[in-house]
BAMARNU-517659 format. One line per 10 residues: number of its first residue (from 0); their letters; for each residue x, y, z of N, C-alpha, C. Coordinates in pm, whole numbers, plus 50000, padded with zeros to 5 digits. Atoms other than C-alpha are relative to their C-alpha. Example, Ala and Ser with C-alpha at 12.3 -4.5 7.8 and 13.67 -1.06 7.14 Angstrom:
BEGIN
0) AS) 50089/49881/50000/51230/49550/50780/50090/50120/50000  49918/49881/49994/51367/49894/50714/49923/50109/50073
END
This chain:
BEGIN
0) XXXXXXXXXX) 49970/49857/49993/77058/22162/17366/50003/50047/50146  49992/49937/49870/77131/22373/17669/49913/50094/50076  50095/49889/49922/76975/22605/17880/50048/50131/49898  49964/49888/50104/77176/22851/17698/49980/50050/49844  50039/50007/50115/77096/22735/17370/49815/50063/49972  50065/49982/49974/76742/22755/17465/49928/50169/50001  50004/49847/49935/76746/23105/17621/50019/50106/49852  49961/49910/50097/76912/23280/17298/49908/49958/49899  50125/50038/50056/76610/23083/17101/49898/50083/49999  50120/49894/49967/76393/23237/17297/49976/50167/49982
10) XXXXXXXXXX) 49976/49874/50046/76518/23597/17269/49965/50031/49850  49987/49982/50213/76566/23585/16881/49874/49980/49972  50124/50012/50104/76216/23410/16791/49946/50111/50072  50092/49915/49959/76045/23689/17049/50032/50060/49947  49985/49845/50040/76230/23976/16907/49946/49997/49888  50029/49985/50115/76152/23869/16585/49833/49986/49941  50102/50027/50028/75808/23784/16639/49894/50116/50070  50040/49838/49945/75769/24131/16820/49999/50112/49884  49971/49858/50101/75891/24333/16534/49859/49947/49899  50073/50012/50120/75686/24126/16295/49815/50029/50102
20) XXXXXXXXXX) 50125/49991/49940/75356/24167/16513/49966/50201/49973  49989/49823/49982/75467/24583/16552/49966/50011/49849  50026/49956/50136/75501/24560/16169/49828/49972/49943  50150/50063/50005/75105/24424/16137/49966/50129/50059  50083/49905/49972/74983/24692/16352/50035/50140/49917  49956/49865/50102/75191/24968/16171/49925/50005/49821  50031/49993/50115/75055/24833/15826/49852/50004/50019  50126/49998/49970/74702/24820/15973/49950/50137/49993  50013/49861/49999/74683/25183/16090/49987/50087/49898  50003/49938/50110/74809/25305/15804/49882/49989/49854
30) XXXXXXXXXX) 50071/50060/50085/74598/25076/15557/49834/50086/50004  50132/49943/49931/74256/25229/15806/50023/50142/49954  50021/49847/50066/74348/25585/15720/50046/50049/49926  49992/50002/50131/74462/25580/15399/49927/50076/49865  50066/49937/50117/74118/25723/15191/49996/50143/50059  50057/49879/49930/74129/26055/15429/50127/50048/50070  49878/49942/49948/74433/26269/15524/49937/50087/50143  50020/49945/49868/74423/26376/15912/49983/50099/50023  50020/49831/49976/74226/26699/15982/50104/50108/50047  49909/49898/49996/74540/26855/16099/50069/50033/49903
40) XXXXXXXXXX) 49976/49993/50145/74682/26808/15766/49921/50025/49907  50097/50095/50134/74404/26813/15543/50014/50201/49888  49970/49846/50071/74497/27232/15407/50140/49997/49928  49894/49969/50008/74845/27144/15359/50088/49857/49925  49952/50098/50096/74874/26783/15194/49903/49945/49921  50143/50047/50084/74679/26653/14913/49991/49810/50069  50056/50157/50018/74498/26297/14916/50118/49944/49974  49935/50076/50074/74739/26205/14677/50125/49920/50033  49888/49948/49964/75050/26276/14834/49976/49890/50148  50008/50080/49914/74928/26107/15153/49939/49816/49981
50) XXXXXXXXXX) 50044/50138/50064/74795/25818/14979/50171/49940/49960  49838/50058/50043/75159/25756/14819/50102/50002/50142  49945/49984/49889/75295/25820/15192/49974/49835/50048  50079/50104/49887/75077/25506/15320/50035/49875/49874  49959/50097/50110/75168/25282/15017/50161/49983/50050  49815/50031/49921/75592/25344/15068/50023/49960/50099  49982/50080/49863/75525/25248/15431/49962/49892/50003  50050/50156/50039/75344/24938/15368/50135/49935/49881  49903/50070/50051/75610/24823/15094/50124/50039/50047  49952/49957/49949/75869/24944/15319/49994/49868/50139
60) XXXXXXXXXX) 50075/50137/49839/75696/24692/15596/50055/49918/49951  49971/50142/50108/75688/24402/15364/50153/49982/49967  49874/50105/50060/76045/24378/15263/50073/50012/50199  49977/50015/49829/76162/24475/15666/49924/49813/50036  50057/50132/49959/75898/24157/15737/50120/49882/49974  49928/50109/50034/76120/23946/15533/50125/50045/50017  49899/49975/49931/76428/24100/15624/50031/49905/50184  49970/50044/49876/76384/23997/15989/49985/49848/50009  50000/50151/50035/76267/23654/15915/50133/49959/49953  49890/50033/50061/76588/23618/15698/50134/50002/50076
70) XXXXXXXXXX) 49895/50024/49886/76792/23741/15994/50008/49920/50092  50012/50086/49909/76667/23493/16216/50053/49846/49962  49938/50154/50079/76767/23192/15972/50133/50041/50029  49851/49968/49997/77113/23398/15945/50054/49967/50141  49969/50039/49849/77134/23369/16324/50068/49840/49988  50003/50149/49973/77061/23019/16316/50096/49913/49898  49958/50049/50091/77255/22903/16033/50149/50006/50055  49876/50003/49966/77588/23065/16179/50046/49939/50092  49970/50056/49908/77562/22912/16493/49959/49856/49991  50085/50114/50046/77319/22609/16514/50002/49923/49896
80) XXXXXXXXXX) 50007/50044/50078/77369/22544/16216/50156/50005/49903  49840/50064/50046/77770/22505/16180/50089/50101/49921  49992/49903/50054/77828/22844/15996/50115/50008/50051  49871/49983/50001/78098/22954/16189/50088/49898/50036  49915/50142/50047/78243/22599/16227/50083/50021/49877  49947/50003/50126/78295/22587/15876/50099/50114/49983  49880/49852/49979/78481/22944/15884/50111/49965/50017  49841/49997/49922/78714/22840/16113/50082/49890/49914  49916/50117/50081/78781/22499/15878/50064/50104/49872  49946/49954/50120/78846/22737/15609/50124/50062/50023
90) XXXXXXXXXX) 49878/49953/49949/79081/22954/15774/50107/49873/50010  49890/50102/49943/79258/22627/15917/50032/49944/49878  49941/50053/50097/79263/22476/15549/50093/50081/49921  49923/49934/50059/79420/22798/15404/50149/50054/50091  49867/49982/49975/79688/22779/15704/50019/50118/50097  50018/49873/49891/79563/23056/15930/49954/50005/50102  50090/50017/49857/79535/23035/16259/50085/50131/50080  49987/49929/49882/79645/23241/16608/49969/50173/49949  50029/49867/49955/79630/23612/16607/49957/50066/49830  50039/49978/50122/79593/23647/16221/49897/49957/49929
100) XXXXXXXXXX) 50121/50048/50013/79355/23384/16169/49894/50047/50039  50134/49962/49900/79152/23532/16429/49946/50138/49905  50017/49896/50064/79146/23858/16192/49904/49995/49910  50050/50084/50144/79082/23691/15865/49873/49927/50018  50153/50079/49952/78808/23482/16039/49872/50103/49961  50098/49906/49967/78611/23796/16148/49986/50115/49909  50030/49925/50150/78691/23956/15798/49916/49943/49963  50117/50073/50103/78521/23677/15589/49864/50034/50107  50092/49980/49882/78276/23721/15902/49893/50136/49934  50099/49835/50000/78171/24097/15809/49995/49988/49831
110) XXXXXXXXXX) 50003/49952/50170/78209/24045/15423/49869/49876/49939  50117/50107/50019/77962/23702/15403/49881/50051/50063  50050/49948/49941/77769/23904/15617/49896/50112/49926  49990/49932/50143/77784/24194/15371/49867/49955/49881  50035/50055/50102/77682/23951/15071/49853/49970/50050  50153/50046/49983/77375/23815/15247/49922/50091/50051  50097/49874/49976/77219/24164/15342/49976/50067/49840  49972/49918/50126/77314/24260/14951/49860/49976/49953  50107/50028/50059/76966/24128/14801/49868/50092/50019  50108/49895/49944/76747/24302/15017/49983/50140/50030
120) XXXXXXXXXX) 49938/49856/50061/76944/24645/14973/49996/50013/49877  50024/49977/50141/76951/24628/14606/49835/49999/49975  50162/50020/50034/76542/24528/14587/49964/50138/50102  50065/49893/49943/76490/24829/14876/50017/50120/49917  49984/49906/50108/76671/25071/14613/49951/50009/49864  50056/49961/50158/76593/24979/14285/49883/49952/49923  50145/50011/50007/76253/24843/14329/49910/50093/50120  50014/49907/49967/76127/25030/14624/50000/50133/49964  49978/49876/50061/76273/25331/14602/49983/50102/49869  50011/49941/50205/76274/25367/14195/49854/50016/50013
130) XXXXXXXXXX) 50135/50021/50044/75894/25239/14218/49919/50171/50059  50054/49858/49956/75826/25578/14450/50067/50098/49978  49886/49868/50049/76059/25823/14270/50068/50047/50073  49919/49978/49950/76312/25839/14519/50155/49980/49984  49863/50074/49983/76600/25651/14435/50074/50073/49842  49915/49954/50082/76852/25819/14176/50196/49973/49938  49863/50081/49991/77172/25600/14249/49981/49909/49860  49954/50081/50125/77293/25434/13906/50053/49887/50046  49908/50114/50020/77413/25069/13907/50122/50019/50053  49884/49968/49990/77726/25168/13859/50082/50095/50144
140) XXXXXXXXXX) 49956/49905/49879/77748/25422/14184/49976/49939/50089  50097/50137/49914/77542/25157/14362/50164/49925/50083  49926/50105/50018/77850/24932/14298/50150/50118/50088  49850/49885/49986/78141/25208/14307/49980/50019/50202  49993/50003/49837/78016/25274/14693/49987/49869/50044  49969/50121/49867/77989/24930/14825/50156/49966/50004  49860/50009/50011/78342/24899/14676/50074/50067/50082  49924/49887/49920/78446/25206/14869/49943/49959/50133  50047/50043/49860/78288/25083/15195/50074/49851/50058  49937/50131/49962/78443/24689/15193/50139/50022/49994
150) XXXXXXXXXX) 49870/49981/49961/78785/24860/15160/50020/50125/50073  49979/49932/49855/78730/25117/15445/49988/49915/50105  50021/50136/49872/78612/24808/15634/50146/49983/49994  49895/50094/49987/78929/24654/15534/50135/50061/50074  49872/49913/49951/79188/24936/15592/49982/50063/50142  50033/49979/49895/79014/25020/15876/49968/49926/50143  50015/50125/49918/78892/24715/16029/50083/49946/50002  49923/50083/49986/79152/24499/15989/50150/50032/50154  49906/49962/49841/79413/24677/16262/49911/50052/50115  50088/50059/49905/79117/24719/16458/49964/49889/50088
160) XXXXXXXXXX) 49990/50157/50030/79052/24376/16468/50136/49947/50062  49888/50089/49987/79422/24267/16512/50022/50082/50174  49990/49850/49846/79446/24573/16855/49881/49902/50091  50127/50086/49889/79091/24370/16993/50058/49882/50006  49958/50137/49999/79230/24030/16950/50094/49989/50045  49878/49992/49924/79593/24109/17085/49897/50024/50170  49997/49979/49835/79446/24250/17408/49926/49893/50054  50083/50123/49936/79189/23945/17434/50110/49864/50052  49869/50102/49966/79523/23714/17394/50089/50012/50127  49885/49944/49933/79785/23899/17580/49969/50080/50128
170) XXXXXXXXXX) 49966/49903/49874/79661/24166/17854/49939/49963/50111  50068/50075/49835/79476/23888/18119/49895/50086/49992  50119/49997/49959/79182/23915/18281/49871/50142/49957  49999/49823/50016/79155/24343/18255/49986/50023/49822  50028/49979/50114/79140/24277/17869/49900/50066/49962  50128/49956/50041/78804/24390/17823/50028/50135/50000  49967/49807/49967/78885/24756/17987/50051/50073/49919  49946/49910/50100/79130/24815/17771/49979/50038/49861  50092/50046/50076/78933/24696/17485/49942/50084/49976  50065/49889/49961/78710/24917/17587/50062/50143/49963
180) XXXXXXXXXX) 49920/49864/50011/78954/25214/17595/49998/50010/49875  49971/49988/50139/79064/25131/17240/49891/50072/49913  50124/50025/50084/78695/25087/17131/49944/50144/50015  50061/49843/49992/78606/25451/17288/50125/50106/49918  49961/49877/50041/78876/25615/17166/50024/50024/49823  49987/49953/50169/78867/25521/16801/49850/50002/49964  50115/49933/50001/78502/25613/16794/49968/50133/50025  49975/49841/49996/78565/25948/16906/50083/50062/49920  49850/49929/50139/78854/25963/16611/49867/49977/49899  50065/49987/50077/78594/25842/16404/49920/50124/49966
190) XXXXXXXXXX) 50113/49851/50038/78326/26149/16484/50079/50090/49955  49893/49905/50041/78639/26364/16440/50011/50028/49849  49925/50038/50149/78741/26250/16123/49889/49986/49892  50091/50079/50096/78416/26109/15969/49989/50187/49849  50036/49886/50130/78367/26496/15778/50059/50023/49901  49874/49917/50088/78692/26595/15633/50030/49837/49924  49880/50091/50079/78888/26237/15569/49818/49880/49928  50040/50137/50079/78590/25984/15501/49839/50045/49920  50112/49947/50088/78236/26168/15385/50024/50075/49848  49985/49940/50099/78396/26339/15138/50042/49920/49853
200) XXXXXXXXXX) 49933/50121/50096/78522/25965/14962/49871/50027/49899  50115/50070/50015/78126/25934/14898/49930/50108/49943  50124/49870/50033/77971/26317/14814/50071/50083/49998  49922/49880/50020/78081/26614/14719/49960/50111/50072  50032/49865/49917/78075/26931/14960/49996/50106/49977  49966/49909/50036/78022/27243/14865/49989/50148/50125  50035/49908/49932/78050/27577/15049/49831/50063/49988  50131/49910/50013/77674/27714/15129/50021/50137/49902  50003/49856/50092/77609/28014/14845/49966/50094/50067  50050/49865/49949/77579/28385/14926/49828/50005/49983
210) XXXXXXXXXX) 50135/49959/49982/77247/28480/14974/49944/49994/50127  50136/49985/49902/76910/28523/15216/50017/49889/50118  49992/50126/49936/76976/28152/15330/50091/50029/50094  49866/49987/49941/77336/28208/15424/49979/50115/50072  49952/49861/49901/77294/28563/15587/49887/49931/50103  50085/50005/49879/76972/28424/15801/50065/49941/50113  49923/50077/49884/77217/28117/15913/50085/50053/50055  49870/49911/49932/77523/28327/15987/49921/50059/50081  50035/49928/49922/77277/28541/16175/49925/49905/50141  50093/50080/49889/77077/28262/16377/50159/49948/50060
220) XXXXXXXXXX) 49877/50056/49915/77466/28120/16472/50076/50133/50102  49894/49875/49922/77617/28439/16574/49865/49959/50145  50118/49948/49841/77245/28499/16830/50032/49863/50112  50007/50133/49916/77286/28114/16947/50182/49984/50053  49851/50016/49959/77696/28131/17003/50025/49907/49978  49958/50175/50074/77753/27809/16782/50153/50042/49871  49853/49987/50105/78082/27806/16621/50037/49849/49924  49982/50140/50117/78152/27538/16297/50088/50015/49913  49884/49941/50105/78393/27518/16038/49996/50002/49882  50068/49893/50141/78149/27590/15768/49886/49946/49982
230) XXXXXXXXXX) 50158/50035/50038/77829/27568/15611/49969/49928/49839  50012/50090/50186/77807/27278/15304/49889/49995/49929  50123/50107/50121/77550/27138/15063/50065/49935/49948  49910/50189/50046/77632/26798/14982/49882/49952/49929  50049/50024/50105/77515/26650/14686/49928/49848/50017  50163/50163/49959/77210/26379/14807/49946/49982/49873  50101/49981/50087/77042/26433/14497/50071/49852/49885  49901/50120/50100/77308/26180/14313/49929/49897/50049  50029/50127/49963/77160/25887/14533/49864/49998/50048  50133/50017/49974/76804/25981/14647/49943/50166/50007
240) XXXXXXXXXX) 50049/49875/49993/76559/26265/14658/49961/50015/50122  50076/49994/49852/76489/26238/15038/50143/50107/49989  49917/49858/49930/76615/26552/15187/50017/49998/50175  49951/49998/49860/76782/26613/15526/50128/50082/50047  49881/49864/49989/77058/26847/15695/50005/49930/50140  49964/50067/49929/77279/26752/15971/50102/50049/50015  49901/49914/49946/77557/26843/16220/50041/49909/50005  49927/50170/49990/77859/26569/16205/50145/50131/50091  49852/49932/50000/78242/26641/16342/49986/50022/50191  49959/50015/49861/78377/26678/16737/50065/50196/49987
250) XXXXXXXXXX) 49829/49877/50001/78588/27060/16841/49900/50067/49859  50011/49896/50047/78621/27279/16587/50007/49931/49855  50024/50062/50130/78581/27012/16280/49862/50001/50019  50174/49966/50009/78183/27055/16346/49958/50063/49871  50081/49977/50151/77986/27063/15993/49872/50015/50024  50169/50010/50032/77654/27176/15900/49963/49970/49863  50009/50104/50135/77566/26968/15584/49826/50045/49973  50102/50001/50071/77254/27053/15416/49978/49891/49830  49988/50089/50121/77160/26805/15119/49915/50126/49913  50031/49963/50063/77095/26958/14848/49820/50043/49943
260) XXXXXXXXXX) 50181/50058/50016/76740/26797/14779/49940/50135/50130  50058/49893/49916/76659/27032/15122/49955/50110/49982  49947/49844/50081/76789/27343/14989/49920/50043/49943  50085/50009/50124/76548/27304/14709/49837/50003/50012  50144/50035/49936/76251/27216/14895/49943/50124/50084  50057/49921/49869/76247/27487/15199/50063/50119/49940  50002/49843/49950/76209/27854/15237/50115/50047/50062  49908/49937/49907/76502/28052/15357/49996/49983/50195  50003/49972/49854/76324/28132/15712/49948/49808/50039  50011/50105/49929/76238/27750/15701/50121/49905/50045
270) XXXXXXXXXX) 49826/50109/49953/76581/27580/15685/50041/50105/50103  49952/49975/49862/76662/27881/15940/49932/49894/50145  50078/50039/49928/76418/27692/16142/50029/49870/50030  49931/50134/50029/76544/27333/16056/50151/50005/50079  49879/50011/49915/76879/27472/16187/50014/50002/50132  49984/49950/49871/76797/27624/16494/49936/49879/50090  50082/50136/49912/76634/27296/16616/50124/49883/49992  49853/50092/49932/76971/27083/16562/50071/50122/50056  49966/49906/49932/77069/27381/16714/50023/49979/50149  50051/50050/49880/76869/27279/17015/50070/49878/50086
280) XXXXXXXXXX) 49981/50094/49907/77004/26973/17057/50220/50015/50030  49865/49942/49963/77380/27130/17119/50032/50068/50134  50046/49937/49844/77196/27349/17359/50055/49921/50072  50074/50110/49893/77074/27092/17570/50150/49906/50055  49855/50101/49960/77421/26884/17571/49959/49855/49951  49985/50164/50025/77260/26598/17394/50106/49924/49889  49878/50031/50116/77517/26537/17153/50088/49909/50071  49864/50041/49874/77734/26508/17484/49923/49879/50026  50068/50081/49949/77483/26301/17619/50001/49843/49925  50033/50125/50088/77414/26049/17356/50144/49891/49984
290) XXXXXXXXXX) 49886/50122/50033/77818/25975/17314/50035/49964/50186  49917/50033/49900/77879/25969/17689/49869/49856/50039  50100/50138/50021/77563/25678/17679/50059/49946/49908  49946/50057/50118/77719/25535/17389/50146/49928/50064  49912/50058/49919/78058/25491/17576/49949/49906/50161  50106/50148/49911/77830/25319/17901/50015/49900/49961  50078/50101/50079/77685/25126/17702/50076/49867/49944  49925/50121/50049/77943/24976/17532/50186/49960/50103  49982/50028/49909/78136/24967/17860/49961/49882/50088  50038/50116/49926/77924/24711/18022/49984/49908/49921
300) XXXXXXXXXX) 50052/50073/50097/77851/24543/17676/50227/49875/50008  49828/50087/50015/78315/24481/17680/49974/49939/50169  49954/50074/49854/78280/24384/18078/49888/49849/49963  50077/50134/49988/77980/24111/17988/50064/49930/49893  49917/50144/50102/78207/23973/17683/50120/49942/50078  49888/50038/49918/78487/23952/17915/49959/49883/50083  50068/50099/49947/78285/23726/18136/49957/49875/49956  50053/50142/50053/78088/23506/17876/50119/49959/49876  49856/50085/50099/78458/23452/17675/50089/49888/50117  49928/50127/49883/78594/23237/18012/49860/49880/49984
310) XXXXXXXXXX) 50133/50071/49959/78223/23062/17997/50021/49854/49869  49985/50107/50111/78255/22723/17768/49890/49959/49946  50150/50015/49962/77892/22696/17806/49944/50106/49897  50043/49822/50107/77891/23050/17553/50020/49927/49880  49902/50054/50114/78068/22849/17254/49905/49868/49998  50085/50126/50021/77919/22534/17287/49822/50004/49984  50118/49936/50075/77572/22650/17327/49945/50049/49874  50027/49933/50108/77556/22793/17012/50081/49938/49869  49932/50083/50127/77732/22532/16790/50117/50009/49993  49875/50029/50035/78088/22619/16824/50109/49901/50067
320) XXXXXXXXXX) 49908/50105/49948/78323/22339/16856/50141/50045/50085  49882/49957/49951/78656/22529/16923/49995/50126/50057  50023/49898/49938/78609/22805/17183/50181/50050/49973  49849/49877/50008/78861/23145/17074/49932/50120/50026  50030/49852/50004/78889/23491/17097/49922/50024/49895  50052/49939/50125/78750/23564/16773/49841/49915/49971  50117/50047/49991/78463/23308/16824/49914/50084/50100  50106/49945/49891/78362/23479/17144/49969/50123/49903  50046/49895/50057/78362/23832/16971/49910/50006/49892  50108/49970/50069/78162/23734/16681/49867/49922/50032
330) XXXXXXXXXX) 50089/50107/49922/77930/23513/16910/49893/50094/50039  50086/49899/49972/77827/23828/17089/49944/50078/49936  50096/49899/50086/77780/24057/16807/49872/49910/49874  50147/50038/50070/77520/23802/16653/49913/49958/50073  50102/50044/49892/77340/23737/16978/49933/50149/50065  50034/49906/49896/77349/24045/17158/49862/50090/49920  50093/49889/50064/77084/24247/16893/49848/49927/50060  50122/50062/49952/76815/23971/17052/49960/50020/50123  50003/49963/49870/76868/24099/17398/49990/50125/50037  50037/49807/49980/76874/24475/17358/49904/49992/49912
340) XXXXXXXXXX) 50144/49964/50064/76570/24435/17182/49918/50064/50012  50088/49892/49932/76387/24545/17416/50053/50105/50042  50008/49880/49986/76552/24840/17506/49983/50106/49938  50013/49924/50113/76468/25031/17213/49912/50072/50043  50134/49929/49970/76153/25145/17345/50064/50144/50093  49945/49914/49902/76341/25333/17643/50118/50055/49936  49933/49917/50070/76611/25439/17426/49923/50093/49883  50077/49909/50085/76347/25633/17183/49958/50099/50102  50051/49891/49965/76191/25789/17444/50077/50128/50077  49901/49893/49957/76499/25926/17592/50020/50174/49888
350) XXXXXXXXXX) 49980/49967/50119/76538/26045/17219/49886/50108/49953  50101/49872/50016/76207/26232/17172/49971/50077/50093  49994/49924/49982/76252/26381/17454/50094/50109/49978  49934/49933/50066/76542/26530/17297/49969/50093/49901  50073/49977/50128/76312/26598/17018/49956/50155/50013  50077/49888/49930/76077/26790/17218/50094/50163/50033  49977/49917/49941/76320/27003/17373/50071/50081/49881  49948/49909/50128/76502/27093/17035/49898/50080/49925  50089/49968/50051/76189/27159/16899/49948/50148/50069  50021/49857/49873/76117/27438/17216/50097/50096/49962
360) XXXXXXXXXX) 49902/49912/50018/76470/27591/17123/49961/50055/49901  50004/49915/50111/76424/27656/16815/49864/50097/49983  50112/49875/49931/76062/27827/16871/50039/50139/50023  49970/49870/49909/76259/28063/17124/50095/50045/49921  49874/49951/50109/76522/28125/16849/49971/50030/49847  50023/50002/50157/76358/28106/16487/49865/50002/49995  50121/49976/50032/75997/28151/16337/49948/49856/50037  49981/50139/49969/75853/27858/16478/49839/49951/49965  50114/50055/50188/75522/27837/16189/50089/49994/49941  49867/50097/50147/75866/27813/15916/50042/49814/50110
370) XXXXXXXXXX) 49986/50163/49926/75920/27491/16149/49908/49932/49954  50121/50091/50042/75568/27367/16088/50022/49967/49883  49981/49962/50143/75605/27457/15789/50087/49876/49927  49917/50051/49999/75895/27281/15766/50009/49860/49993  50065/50197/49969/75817/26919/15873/49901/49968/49931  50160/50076/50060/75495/26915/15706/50085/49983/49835  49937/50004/50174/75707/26966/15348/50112/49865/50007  49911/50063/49961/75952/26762/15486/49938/49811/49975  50103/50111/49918/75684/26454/15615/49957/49975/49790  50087/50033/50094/75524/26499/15252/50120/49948/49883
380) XXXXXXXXXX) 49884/50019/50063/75859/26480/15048/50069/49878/50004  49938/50153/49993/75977/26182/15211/49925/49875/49977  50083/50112/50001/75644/25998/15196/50025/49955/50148  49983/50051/49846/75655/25966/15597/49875/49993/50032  50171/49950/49974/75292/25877/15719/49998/50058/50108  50069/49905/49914/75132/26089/15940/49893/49908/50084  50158/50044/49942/74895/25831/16065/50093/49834/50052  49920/50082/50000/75152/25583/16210/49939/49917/50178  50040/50028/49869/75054/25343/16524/50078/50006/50111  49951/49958/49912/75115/25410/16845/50150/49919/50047
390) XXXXXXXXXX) 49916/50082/49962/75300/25143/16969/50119/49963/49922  49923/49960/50116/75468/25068/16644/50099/50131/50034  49923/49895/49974/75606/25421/16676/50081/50011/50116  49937/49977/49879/75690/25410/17050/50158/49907/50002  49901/50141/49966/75922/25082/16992/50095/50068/49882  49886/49965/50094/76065/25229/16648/50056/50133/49960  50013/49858/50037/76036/25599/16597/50086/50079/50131  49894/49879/49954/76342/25819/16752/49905/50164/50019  50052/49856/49977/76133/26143/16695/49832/49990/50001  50193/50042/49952/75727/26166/16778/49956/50032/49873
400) XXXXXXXXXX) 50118/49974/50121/75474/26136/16545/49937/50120/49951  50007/49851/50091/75418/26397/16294/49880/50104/50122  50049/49922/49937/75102/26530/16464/50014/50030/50168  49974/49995/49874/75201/26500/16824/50092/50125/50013  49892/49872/50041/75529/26719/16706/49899/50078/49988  50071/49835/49986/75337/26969/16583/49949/50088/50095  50122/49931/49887/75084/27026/16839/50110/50031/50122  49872/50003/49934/75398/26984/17057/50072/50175/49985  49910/49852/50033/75571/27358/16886/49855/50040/49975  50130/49916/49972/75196/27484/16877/50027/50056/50111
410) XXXXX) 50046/49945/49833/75198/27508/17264/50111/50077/50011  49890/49953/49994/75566/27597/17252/49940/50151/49931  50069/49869/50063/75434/27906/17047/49912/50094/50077  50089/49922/49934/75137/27996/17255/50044/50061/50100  49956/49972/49914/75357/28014/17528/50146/50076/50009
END
């Protein structure tokens, strides 16, 4: 084996032996404060309620545990272990090779892919989920959406796919850039588009109803100068009882989506409160922020494939016999998740400070006890613990830990 072979070894078993170590301390924490809900909570959630919080996270752990283990064989199996070899014999026995082959390759690629994540998605829904009264997806709808997802892949991916693989063939050295271009600009069609042409395949939208709700939001948008092109409730309740609300869309296709399950749960002045905090982060420009990092990102990610696709040393390392375009591209996207591993930590905290500062807006804009308010119904509804470890949290958790938040729009309050 190579140095290279070696090296991507090393990445994969650490990441994986990082997460599974993070997952130990996260099930520890929780396990330790488990008979006693956290004096900042202890008026506002029962025992019970936090007891069933610290259970869903622990079997929640456990199948993640074996999830990542299972990805690390998948690693090894595709490369090391002749995986995409065999691919390419299949393609070549059914007669498909150069710019089409390369397509078809990196189809079966995302659909075998697909199949071997399917086990541990079906057991997170309809054992999980069912076992903690969350999950409300039928068999049959289960089925009906993966169907509707492997032929958006297809109609979607596939001239994708054939646009990346032409410019890797045809446009020399500068391929990557343009690559690049492609790759940013049908990601920005995507945010565009994702409300009107493709969320709506999957859930049904309805206009927000007259009432208390609707006149508070119309009134908190007019004070904040946020303009959208309407106010939905979308029907979550068909596939789970976790509740959540959310701004999707680019321009003047911008949605505010409330799930239903939400609706149901919170107080008028609290979903005002829920709004005015994605509110916050519109303020602030992180929206902007996050896609103009997002384009970076995957800026230097097309200039380093451009580099390790001339490298023979990339292909061989890792088991493949016949170095192509379509080998390098799916080379990187099953290596590269072992190397940004670690940046997760520094991408969260970018992220809660986002948190923080949405959390301040909305304060200075909305009742900001219906906030508390808000998260704590929220935290108890989803079964989210409250008693989560530090580190654990720092490496996986996008938004801060329940009581940190709080105490966090406390001070925001006092002040």
């Amino acid at each position: 084996m190579t140095l290279w072979t070696w090296t991507v070894l090393l990445f994969a078993v650490t990441a994986t032996a990082t997460g599974l170590y993070l997952s130990w301390r996260q099930k520890n924490a929780v396990r330790m404060h488990r008979t006693q809900v956290p004096a900042a909570f202890a008026d506002s959630i029962k025992l019970a309620a936090h007891q069933k919080a610290a259970d869903y996270t622990a079997a929640r752990l456990k199948l993640e545990d074996i999830s990542q283990l299972t990805g690390l064989l998948v690693l090894l199996a595709w490369t090391l272990g002749g995986g995409l070899n065999l691919l390419d014999g299949v393609c070549d026995l059914a007669g498909l090779s150069g710019l089409w082959g390369g397509v078809v390759f990196m189809l079966l690629f995302f659909l075998i892919s697909q199949l071997l994540d399917l086990p541990v998605d079906i057991y997170r829904t309809f054992a999980i989920e069912a076992r903690f009264g969350f999950n409300k997806i039928t068999p049959g709808l289960y089925l009906a959406d993966m169907l509707k997802q492997t032929l958006l892949m297809l109609l979607i991916g596939t001239p994708l796919l054939w646009v990346m693989l032409a410019l890797m063939q045809g446009a020399g050295d500068q391929w990557w850039l343009y690559a690049w271009l492609v790759w940013g600009s049908f990601m920005l069609l995507m945010i565009w588009a994702y409300p009107t042409l493709i969320a709506p395949l999957f859930n049904r939208f309805e206009p927000l109803p007259d009432g208390e709700m609707k006149t508070r939001i119309e009134s908190l948008l007019t004070r904040c100068g946020f303009h959208s092109s309407g106010l939905y409730v979308m029907d979550g309740s068909r596939r789970s009882s976790h509740g959540n609300a959310y701004f999707t869309g680019l321009g003047k296709a911008k949605r505010i989506v409330f799930f239903d399950t939400l609706v149901k749960q919170l107080k008028a002045e609290e979903t005002e409160a829920v709004l005015a905090h994605e509110l916050g982060h519109f303020h602030h420009g992180h929206v902007k922020r996050q896609i103009a990092m997002m384009l970076v990102l995957s800026l230097l990610g097309f200039a380093l494939l451009g580099w390790l696709s001339q490298q023979t040393w990339f292909y061989t390392g890792l088991g493949v016999n016949q170095p192509s375009n379509h080998a390098a591209l799916t080379l990187f996207l099953l290596v590269m998740p072992a190397f940004t591993f670690v940046l997760t930590p520094l991408m969260n905290r970018f992220s809660r400070r986002n948190e923080f500062e949405a959390d301040a807006y909305a304060v200075a804009n909305s009742d900001g006890g219906a906030l508390i308010s808000s998260l704590v119904k929220m935290y108890e509804d989803n079964a989210s613990t409250l008693t989560p470890d530090a580190i654990y949290s720092a490496w996986h958790d996008s938004h801060p830990p329940a009581p940190i938040r709080i105490d966090h729009i406390e001070q925001c309050m006092r002040q």
